[in-house]
Every structure is written in C-alpha cells, then in structure tokens.
C-alpha positions as CSV (number, residue, x, y, z in Angstrom):
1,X,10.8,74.5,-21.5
2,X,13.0,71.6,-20.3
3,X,15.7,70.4,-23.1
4,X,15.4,66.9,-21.2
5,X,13.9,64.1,-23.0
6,X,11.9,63.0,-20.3
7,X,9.9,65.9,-20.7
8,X,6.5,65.9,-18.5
9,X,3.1,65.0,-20.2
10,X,1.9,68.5,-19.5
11,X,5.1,70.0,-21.0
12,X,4.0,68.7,-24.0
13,X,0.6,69.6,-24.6
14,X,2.2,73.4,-24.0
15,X,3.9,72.9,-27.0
16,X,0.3,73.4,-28.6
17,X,-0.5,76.6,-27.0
18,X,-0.2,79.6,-29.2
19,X,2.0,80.9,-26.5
20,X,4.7,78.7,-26.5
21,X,8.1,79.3,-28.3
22,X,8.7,76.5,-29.5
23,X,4.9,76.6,-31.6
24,X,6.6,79.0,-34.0
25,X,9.7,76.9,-34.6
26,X,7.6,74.0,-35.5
27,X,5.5,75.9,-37.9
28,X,8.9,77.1,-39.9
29,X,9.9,73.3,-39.8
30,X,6.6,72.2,-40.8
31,X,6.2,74.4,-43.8
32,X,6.6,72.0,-46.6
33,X,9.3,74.0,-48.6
34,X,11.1,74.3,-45.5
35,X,11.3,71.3,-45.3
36,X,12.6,70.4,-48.7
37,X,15.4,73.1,-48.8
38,X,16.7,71.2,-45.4
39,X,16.7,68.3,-46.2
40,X,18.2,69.2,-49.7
41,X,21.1,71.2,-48.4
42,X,21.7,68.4,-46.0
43,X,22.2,65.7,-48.6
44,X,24.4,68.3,-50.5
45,X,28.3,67.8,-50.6
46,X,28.5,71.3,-50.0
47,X,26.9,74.7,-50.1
48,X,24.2,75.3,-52.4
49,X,23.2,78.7,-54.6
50,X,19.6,80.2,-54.9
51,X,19.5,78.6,-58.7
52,X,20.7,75.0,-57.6
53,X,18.0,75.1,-54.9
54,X,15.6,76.4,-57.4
55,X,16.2,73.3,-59.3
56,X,16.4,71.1,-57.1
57,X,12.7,71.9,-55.5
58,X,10.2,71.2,-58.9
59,X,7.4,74.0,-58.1
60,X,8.9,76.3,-55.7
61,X,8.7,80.0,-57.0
62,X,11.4,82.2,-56.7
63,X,9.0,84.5,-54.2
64,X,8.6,80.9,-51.8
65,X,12.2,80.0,-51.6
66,X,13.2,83.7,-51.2
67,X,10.7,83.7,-47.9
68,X,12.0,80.1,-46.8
69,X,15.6,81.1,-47.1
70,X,14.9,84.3,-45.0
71,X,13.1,82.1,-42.4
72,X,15.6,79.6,-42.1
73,X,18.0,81.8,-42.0
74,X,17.0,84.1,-38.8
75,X,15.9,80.7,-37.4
76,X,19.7,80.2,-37.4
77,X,19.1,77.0,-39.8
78,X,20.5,78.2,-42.6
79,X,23.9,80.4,-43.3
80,X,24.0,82.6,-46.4
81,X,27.3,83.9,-47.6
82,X,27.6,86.5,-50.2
83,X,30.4,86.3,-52.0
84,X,31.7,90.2,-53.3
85,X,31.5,88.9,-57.0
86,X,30.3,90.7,-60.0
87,X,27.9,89.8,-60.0
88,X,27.6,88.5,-56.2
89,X,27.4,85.3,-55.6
90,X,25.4,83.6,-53.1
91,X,25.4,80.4,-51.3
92,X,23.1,78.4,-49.0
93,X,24.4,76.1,-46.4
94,X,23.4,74.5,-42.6
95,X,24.4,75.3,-39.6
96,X,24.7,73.3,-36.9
97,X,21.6,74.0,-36.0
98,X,20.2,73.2,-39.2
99,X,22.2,70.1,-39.5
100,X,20.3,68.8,-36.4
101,X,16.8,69.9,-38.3
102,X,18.2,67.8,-41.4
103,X,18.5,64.9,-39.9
104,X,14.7,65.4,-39.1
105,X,13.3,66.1,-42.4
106,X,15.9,64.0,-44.1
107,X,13.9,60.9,-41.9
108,X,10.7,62.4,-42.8
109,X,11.6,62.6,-46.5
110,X,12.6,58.7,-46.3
111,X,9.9,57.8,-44.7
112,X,7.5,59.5,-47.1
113,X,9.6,57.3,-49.8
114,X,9.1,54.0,-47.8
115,X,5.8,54.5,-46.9
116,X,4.3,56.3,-50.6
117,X,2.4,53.4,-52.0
118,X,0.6,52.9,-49.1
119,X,-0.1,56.2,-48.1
120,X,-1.9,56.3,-51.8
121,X,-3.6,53.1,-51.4
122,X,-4.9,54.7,-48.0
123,X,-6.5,57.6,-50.0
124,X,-7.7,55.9,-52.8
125,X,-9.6,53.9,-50.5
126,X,-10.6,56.6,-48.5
127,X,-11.9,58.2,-51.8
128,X,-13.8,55.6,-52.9
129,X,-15.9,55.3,-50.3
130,X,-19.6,56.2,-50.2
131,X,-19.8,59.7,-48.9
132,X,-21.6,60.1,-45.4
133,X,-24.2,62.1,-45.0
134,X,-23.0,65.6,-43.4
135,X,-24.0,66.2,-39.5
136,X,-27.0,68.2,-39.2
C-alpha cells in the first residue's frame, strides 16, 4: 500500500480487509495495553524495566504485559536489552518505530484526558434512557 498521504478512497477501505497487512498492525496498536506501555515508555526519560511498567499500568498482569512486550517487540516498536546481571536485568525502550507509534497513543491518551467528562456524561445519558424494544 502507498506510504503517501494522499492515499486513494479505495486504499482505505482495504485497510479493513482481513487481508491487508496493515489490519494486523492496527490490531497490536489497538490493543488497549499496547497502547498504554507506548505511550508510557514514550513519556519515560529513559528505558523502562518489566517491574516499572508493571507499576506503572494499574491492572495489567504479569501474563498481559509479558504478551504485549513480545508483540511490540517483533513489531519492531519496542527494544528489549538484557543486561548479563545476576540476576539479569531487563529494560524496555522505543525504537524509532515505536517513537512514531507514541506520538499516536500519547494523542489518544490526551485526548481521552480532555475529552473524559464528557465521554461519561455521553454514557450516563445513553444509560438512562428507556430501553427500546429489541427488533423482531
């Protein structure tokens, strides 16, 4: 597919097709703990270990971020350097690959923060609504 931004209507709509590479790309970037570890090693001053990342994402289990590392990492998103330590020591950081995916979830995280309160007045409304019958 065309790296151009002027990138044809039906180019697009490809992207949606189960056959397309770049559908699998997108569903690594869309996971939600994907995600989060991007856009947390991106507003890090440096490289980041397993533990820090644990922290940093409340409710991620060790078994998710293990998976999303891995991903990111043969994406080519994320570098992981093993230090030969006793006991090893392993860090987490972007490439320049995944420095260009930061800055995308970085705006989607500060967006989500601009845009919270009325995203939850949205649903509360939505919730409170009488509920429609269901189609026959």
């Amino acid at each position: 597919m065309d790296t151009d931004s002027h990138r044809s209507h039906a180019d697009l709509l490809a992207t949606y097709r189960r056959s397309c590479p770049s559908r699998t790309v997108i569903e690594v970037l869309a996971n939600k703990w994907s995600l989060y570890v991007l856009a947390a090693l991106r507003r890090s001053p440096g490289p980041l270990r397993f533990s820090q990342l644990r922290r940093l994402l409340d409710g991620v289990t060790q078994k998710m971020l293990t998976q999303t590392l891995r991903a990111l990492e043969r994406d080519g998103l994320v570098a992981r350097t093993v230090y030969p330590t006793v006991p090893p020591r392993v860090e987490y950081s972007l490439t320049d690959l995944g420095h260009a995916a930061g800055e995308l979830t970085t705006a989607i995280a500060d967006w989500a923060v601009d845009h919270a309160s009325r995203v939850h007045a949205a649903r509360a409304a939505f919730d409170a609504r009488p509920e429609e019958p269901s189609p026959l």
